[in-house]
C-alpha distance (Angstrom), angle and dihedral (degrees) to the residues before:
residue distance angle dihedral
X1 . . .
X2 4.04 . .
X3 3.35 103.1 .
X4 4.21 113.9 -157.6
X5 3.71 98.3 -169.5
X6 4.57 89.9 -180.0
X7 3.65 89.6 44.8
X8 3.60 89.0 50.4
X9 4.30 85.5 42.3
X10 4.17 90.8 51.9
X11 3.59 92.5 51.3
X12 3.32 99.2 39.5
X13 4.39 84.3 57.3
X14 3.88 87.2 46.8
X15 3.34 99.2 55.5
X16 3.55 97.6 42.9
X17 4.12 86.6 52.9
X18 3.79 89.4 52.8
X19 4.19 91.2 49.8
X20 4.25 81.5 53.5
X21 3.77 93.0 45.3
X22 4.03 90.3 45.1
X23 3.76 94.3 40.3
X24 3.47 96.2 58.7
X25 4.13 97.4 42.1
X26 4.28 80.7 46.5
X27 3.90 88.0 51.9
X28 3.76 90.4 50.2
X29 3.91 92.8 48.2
X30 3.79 88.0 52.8
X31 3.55 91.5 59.2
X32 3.71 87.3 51.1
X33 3.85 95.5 49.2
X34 3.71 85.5 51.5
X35 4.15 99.4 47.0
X36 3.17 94.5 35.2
X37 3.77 123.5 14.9
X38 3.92 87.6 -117.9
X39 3.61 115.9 148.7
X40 3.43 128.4 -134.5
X41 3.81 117.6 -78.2
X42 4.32 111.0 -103.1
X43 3.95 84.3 -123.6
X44 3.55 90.5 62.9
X45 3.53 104.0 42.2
X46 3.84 94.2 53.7
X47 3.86 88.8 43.2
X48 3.65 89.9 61.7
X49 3.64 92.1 41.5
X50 3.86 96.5 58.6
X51 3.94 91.6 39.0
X52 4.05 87.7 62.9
X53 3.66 92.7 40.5
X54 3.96 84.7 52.5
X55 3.48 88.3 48.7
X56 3.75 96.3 50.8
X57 3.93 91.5 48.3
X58 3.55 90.2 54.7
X59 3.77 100.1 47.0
X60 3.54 82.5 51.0
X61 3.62 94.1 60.2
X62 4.05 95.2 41.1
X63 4.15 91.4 51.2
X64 4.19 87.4 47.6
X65 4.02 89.5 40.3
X66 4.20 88.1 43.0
X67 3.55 94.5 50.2
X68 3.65 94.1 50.0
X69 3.83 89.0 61.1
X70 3.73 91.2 41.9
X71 3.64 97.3 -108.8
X72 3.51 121.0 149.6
X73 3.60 130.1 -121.8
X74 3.86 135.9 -157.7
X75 3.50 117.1 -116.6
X76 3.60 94.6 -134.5
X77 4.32 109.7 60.8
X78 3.94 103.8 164.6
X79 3.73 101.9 147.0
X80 3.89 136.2 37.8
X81 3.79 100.8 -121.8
X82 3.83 81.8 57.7
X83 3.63 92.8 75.7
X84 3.73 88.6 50.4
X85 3.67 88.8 99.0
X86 3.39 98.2 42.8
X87 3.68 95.9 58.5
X88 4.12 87.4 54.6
X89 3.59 88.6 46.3
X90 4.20 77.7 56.8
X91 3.43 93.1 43.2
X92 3.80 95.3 52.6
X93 4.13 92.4 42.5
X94 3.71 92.1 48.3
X95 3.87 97.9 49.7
X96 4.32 90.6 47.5
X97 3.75 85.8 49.8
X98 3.37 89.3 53.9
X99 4.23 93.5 35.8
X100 4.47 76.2 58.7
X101 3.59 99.9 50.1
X102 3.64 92.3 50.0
X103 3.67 94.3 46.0
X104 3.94 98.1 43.8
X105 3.92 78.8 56.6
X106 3.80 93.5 54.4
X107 4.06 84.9 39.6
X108 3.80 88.6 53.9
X109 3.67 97.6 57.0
X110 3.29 100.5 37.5
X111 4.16 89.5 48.1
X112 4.33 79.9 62.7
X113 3.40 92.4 51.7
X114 3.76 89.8 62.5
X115 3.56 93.2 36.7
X116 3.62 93.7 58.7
X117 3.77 92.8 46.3
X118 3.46 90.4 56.5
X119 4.29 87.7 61.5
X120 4.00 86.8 57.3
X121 3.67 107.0 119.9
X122 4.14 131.8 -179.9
X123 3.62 119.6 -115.6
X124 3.56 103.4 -126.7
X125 3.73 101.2 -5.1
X126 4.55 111.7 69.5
X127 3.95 86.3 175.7
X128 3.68 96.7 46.6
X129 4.23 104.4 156.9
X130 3.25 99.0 -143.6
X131 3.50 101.8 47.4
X132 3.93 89.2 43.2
X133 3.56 79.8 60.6
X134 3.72 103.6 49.5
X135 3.63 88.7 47.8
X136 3.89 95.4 53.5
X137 4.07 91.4 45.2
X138 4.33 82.5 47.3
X139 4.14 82.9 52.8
X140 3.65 93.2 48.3
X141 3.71 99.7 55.6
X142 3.47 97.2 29.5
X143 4.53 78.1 57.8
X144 4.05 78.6 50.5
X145 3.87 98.1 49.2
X146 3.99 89.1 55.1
X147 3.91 93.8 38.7
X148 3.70 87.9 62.5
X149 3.86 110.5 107.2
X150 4.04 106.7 -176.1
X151 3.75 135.2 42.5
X152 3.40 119.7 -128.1
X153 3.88 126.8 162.2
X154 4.18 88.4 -112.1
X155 3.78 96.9 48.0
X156 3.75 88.6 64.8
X157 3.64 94.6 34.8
X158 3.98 79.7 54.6
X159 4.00 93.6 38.2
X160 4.07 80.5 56.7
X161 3.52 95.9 50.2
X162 4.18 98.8 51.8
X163 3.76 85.6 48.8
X164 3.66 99.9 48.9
X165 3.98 95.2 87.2
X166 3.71 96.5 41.8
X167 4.44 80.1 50.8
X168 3.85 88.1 51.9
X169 3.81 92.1 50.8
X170 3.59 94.2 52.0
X171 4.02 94.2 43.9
X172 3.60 84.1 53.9
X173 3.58 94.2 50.2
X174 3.64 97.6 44.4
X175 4.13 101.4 41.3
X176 3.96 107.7 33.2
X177 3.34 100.6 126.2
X178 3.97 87.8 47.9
X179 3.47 98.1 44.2
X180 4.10 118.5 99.9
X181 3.07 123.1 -130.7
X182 4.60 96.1 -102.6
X183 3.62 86.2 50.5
X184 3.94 101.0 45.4
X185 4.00 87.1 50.9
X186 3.56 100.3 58.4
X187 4.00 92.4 32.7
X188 4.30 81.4 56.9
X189 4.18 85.8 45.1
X190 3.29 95.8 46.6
X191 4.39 93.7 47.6
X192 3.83 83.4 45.1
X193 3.57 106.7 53.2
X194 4.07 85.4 54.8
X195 3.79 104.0 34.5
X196 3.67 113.6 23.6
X197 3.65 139.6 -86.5
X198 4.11 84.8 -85.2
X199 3.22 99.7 56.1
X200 3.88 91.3 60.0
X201 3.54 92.9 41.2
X202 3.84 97.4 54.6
X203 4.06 85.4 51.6
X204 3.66 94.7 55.4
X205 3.71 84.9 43.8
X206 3.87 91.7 54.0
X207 3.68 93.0 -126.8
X208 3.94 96.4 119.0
X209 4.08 108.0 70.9
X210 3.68 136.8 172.0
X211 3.63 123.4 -129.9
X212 3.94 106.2 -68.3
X213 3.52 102.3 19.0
X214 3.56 118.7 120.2
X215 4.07 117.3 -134.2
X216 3.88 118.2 -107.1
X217 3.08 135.6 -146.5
X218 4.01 117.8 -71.4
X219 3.87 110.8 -101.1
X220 4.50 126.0 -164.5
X221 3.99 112.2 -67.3
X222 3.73 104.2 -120.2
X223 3.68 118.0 -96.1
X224 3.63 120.5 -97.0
X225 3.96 123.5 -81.9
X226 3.80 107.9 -100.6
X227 3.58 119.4 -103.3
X228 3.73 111.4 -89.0
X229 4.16 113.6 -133.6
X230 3.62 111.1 -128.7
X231 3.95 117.0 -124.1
X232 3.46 119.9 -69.1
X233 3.87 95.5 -122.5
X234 3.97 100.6 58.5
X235 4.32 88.7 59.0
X236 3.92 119.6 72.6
X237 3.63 94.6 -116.9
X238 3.46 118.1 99.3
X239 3.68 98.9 -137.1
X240 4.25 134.0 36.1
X241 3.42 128.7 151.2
X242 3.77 117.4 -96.0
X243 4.25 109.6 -91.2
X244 3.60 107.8 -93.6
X245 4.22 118.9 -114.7
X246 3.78 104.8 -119.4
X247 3.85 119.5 -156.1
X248 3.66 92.4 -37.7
X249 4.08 111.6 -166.9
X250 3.77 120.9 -98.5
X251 4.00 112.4 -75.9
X252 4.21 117.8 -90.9
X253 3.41 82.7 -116.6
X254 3.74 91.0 61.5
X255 4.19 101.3 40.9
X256 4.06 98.7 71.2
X257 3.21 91.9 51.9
X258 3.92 98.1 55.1
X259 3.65 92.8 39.2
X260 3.80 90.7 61.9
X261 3.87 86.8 52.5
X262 3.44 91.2 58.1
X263 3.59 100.1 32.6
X264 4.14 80.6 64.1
X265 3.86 86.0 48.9
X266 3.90 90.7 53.6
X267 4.38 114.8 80.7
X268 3.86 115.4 -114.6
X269 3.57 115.8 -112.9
X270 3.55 114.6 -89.7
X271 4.00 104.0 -102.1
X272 3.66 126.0 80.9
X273 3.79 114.2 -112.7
X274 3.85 120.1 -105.1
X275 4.20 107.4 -80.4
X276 3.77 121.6 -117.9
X277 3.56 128.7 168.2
X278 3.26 113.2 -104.7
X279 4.34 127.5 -157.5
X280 3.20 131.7 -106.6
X281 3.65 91.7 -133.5
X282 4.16 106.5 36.8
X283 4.04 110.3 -143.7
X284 3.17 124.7 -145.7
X285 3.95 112.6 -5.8
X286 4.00 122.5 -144.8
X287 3.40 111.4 -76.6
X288 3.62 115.6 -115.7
X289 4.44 120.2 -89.8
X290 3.61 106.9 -65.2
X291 4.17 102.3 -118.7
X292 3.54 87.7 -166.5
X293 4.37 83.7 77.4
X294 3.90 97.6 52.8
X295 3.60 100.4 102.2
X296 4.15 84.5 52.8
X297 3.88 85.4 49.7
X298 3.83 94.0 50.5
X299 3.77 95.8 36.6
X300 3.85 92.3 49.6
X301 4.18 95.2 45.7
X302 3.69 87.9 46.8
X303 4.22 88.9 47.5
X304 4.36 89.2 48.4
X305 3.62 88.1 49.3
X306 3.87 97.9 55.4
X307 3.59 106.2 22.9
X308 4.03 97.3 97.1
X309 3.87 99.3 26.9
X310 3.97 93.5 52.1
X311 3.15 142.2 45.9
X312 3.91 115.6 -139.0
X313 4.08 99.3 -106.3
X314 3.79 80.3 61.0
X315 3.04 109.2 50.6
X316 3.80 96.9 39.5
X317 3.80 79.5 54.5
X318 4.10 91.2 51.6
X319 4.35 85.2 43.4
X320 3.62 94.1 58.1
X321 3.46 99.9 35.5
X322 3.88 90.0 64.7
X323 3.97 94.0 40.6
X324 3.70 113.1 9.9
X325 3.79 94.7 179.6
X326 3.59 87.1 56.0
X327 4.01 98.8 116.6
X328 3.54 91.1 48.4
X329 3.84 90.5 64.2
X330 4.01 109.2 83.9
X331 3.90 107.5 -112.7
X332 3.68 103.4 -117.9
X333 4.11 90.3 46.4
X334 3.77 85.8 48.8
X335 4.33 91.3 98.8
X336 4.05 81.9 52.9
X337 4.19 82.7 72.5
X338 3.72 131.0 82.9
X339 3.75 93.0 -7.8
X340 3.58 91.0 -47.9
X341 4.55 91.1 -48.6
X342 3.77 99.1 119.2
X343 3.73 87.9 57.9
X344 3.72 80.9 81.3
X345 4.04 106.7 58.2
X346 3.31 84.9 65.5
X347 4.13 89.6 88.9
X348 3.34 81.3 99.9
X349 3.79 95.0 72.1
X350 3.08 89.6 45.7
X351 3.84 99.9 55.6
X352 3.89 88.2 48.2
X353 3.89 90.5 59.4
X354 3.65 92.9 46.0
X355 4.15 88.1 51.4
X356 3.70 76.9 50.6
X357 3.85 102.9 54.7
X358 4.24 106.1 1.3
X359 3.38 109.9 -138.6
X360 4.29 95.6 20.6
X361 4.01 96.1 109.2
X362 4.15 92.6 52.9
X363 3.90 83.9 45.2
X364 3.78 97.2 52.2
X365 3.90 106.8 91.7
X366 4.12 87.8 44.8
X367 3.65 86.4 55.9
X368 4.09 98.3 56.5
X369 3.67 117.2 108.6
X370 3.84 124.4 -118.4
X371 4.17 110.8 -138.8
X372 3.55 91.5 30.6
X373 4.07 122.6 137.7
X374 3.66 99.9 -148.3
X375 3.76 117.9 91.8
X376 4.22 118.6 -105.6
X377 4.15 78.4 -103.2
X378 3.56 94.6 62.0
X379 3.88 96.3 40.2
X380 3.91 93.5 55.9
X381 4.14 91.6 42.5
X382 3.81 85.2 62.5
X383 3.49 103.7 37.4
X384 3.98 82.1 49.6
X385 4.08 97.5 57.4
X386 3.96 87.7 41.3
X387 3.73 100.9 51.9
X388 4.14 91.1 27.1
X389 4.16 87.0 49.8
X390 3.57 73.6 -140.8
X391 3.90 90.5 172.5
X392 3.08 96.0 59.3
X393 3.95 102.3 31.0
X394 3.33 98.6 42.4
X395 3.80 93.0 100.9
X396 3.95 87.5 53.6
X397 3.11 85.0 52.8
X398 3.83 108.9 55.1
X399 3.33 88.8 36.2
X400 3.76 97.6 70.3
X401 3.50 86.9 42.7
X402 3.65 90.1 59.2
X403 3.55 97.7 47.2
X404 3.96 92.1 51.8
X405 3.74 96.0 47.5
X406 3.75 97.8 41.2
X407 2.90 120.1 133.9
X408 3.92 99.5 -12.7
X409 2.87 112.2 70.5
X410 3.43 99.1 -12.9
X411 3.74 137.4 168.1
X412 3.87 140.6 -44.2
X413 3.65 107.9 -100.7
X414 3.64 123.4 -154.8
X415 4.09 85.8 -159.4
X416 3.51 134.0 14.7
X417 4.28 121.3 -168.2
X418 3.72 114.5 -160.5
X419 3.77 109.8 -154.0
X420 4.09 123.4 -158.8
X421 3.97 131.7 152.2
X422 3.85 96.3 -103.7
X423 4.36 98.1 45.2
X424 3.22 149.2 -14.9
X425 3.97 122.2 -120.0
X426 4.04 120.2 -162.7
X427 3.79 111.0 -161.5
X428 4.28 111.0 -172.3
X429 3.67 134.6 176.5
X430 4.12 109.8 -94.8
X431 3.83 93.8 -144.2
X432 3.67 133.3 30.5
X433 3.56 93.5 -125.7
X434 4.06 111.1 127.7
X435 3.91 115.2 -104.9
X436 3.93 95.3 18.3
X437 3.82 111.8 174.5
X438 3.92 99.8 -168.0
X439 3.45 121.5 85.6
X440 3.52 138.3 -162.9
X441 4.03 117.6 -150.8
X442 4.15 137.3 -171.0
X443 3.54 123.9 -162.7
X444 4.19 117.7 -142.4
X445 3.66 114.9 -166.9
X446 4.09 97.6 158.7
X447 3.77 105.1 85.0
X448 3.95 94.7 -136.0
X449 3.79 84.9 65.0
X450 4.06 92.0 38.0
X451 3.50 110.0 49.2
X452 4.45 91.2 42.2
X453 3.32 131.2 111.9
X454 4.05 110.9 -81.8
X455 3.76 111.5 -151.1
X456 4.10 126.3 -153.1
X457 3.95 118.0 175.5
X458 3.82 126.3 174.5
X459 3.40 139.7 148.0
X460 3.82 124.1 -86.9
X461 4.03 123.9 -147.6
X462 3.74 114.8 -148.9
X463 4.14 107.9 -78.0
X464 3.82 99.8 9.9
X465 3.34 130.1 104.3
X466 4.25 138.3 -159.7
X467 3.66 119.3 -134.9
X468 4.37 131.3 -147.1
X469 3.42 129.3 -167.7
X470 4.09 132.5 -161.4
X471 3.69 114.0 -171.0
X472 3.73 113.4 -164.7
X473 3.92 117.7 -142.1
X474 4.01 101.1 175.7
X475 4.31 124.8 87.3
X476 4.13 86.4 -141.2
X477 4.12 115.6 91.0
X478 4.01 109.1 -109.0
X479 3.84 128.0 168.3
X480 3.17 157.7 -163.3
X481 3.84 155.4 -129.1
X482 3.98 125.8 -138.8
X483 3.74 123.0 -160.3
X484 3.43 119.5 161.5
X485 3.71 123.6 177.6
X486 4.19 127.4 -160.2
X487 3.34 116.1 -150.1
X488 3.88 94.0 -16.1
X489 3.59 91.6 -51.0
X490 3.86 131.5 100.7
X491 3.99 114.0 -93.9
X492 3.85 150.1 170.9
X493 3.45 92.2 -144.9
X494 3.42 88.1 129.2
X495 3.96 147.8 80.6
X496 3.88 133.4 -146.9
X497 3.63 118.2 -153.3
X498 4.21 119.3 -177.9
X499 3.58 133.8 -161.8
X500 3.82 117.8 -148.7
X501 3.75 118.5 -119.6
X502 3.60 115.4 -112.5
X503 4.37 113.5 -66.2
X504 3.77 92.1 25.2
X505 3.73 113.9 132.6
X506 4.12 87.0 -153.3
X507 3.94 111.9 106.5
X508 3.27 122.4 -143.1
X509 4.04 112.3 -69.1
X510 3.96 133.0 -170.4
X511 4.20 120.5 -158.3
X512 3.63 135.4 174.4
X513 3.98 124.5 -100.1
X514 3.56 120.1 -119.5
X515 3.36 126.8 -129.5
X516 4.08 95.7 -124.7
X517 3.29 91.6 55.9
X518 4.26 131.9 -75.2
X519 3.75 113.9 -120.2
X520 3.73 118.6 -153.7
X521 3.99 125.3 -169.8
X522 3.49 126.9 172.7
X523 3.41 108.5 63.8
X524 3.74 123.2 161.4
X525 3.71 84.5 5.8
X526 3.84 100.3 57.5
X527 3.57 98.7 7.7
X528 3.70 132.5 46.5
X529 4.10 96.1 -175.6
X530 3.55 128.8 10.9
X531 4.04 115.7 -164.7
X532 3.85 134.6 -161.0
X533 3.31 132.8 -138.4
X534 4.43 122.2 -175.1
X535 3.70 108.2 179.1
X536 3.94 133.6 -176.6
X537 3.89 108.0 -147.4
X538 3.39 89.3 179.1
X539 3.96 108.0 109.5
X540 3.88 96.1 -156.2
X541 3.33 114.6 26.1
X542 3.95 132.8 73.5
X543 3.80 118.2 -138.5
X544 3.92 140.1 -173.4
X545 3.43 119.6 -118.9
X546 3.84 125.8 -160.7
X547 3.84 113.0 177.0
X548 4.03 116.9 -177.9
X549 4.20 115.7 -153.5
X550 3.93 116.5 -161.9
X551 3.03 122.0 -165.7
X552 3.95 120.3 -157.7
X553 3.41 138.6 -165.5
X554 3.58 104.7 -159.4
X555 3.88 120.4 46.1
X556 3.64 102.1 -173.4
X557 3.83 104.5 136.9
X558 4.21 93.2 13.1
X559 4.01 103.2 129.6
X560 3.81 116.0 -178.5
């Protein structure tokens, strides 16, 4: 049935100006009957007869039309604004029906993109591990894309994003030879950062082929990634040049729009989507991808990519070594960052919350709420700190993140204290600006001015955290004492993590600060590097962070 939802809308307004018009000429000839015993004039009387036979025709048509959409209607329709909210009811059905038949057609063609990846085979290898692995992780989300139940704008947008690797890989198999060189880099980026290094490298080798193709010959494996230089502030020297970014992957601004190219390169399934009736006149088209949700998007693609070729100390270790100041960066800024890059180390996060509630990250998008004000962005943020407890686990949370990344590569630090027998040198950032590589340093060699209290304050966004580091370059046992105040007042917001000096048996261990004050001896002796962590676990609220590092000279009476 061809539902016409506005013609149904305009006569719905006629008729209801006719019933005004007619009511008030009716309530006039009631006076008149009443006065004067005049009837009502013939005009009027078959006026009002063909406006309710009008109105009877058309609620005929809206209950037929209404039912056809599965809309329910009340038994009892006596009046034309009645079926006011019947026609919304319409309105609503008729745009999700149309929401579903756009989104089984995205579903469709990305279902053949896993079905083809599944017919990849190895030349010369059938139980190649990698590709095993691939293929399961193509399994799994193509088990997710038919799991889905609803159709909203940023499950397909999501949908889109999962598939966009598995897209690349086939492009790459499929158009080599066409390929230049620009496009075949990031294409080989992009199909590394999800699958592995080997995967890409048995492509450009032409081991990898789809059913029918014929194997080539063999060309070079690429050369090696450069070395990345760590961060200047976790080496004694005062000054290194920042790490260079090598072959980073094409922006998450960049990816949706190539995986709809290709999606419209890739054949629909062979079935014809469900039929609906669809309006003359559409109402209210899908709004456009919510921005607001693209450091979810980049997060979560980076998370499906690692999540059953890593474990989590290494990729936290692989995170930080690409963006060390990453957890400093609030999470929803994070796309703001490296054209929108960093937005992707935070996988980590987002394995944390799923250790938290299995199961809670693939559940997300099903668990936004339609008529809501807040942007997509804001939505997943809070359904992220509720199902991650990430108030209260938070701590947890950084914590094993700081003992995987420490000391290699370890954190960004916003000040780093290098301790030796003969001074004391103090290198901090000169700007507040996040991921700073310049800094500025002072050299102490009186002891009144060495073995002080050395104050750094800063402002904290909700779930970040700022990192310190005192390297000790002395055989004799120093220490020293930890305060750190929140908002002017005294707090264990805070962790200490220590290094042991060279020949220690001790591994490296992380604790919480306490609030009265953490005393530390041993340093240089016991400890080689001590590092600092100040977190806010609060996820709305900004706080100011003032945390005071002693140094001492004698240790007699210091007790960890």
């Amino acid at each position: 049935m061809n539902v016409n939802l506005d013609t149904f809308n305009r006569q719905l307004t006629g008729l209801t100006g006719r019933f005004a018009d007619l009511g008030a000429k009716l309530a006039e000839a009631a006076r008149e009957m009443q006065d004067g015993g005049a009837p009502p004039a013939e005009a009027l009387v078959e006026a009002l007869a063909a406006a309710r036979a009008e109105f009877v025709e058309l609620l005929a048509e809206i209950v037929a039309a209404a039912e056809s959409l599965g809309v329910a209607v009340p038994d009892q329709v006596e009046s034309a604004k009645s079926l006011e909210p019947v026609l919304a009811a319409m309105v609503a059905a008729t745009d999700a029906r149309r929401r579903r038949v756009a989104f089984d057609e995205i579903r469709g063609r990305i279902l053949a993109i896993y079905d083809r990846i599944a017919g990849i085979h190895h030349e010369g290898d059938e139980t190649f591990a990698p590709l095993v692995a691939l293929q399961t992780s193509a399994k799994e989300a193509k088990a997710a894309a038919l799991a889905l139940t609803e159709a909203t704008t940023d499950q397909a947008r999501a949908l889109m994003e999962a598939a966009g690797p598995f897209a690349d890989l086939l492009t790459m198999l499929e158009s080599t030879e066409a390929l230049d060189d620009e496009k075949f880099s990031a294409l080989e980026e992009s199909v590394s950062t999800a699958f592995g290094r080997p995967i890409a490298v048995a492509v450009g080798r032409g081991r990898l082929l789809l059913p029918g193709q014929a194997p080539r010959a063999p060309e070079p494996e690429s050369p090696p990634e450069p070395v990345r230089v760590s961060d200047a502030m976790r080496v004694p020297e005062p000054v290194r040049a920042p790490a260079p970014i090598v072959a980073p992957p094409p922006p998450p601004q960049e990816p949706k729009r190539r995986i709809e190219e290709k999606l419209e390169r890739v054949p629909a399934p062979q079935y014809e989507p469900p039929a609906a009736p669809q309006p003359a006149a559409p109402h209210g088209e899908p709004s456009a991808p919510d921005e607001t949700a693209q450091w979810w998007l980049s997060a979560w693609a980076r998370w499906s990519g690692w999540k059953n070729t890593l474990a989590y100390p290494e990729a936290v270790r692989e995170e930080l070594s690409k963006y060390p100041y990453l957890l400093s960066v609030p999470i929803q800024q994070s796309p703001e960052f490296e054209e929108g890059l960093l937005a992707y180390g935070y996988s980590i996060i987002m394995e944390h919350v799923e250790k938290q509630k299995p199961g809670s990250v693939g559940n997300a998008l099903n668990n936004l709420k339609t008529g809501q004000t807040k942007p997509v962005g804001t939505q997943l943020y809070e359904y992220l700190v509720t199902e991650g407890r990430l108030t209260e686990t938070y701590p947890d949370f950084l914590k094993t993140v700081l003992l995987a990344a420490v000391p290699e590569p370890g954190p960004w630090v916003q000040a780093r204290i290098i301790h030796s027998k003969d001074d004391t040198r103090v290198f901090q950032r000169p700007t507040p600006r996040l991921g700073e590589t310049e800094q500025t340093a002072k050299r102490f060699l009186a002891e009144n001015q060495r073995f002080t209290e050395h104050t750094f304050s800063a402002s904290l966004p909700p779930l970040t955290s700022r990192f310190f580091l005192i390297q000790a370059e002395l055989k004799d046992a120093h220490g020293v004492d930890v305060k750190l105040k929140i908002d002017g007042a005294p707090s264990d917001a805070g962790l200490v993590v220590t290094v042991p000096a060279a020949g220690k048996a001790t591994k490296v261990e992380a604790r919480r600060l306490s609030a009265e004050g953490t005393v530390l001896p041993g340093i240089g002796r016991d400890y080689r590097a001590v590092w600092f962590a100040v977190f806010n676990a609060d996820p709305r609220r900004e706080t100011q962070f003032q945390l005071g590092l002693t140094l001492r000279k004698d240790v007699r009476g210091m007790k960890k």
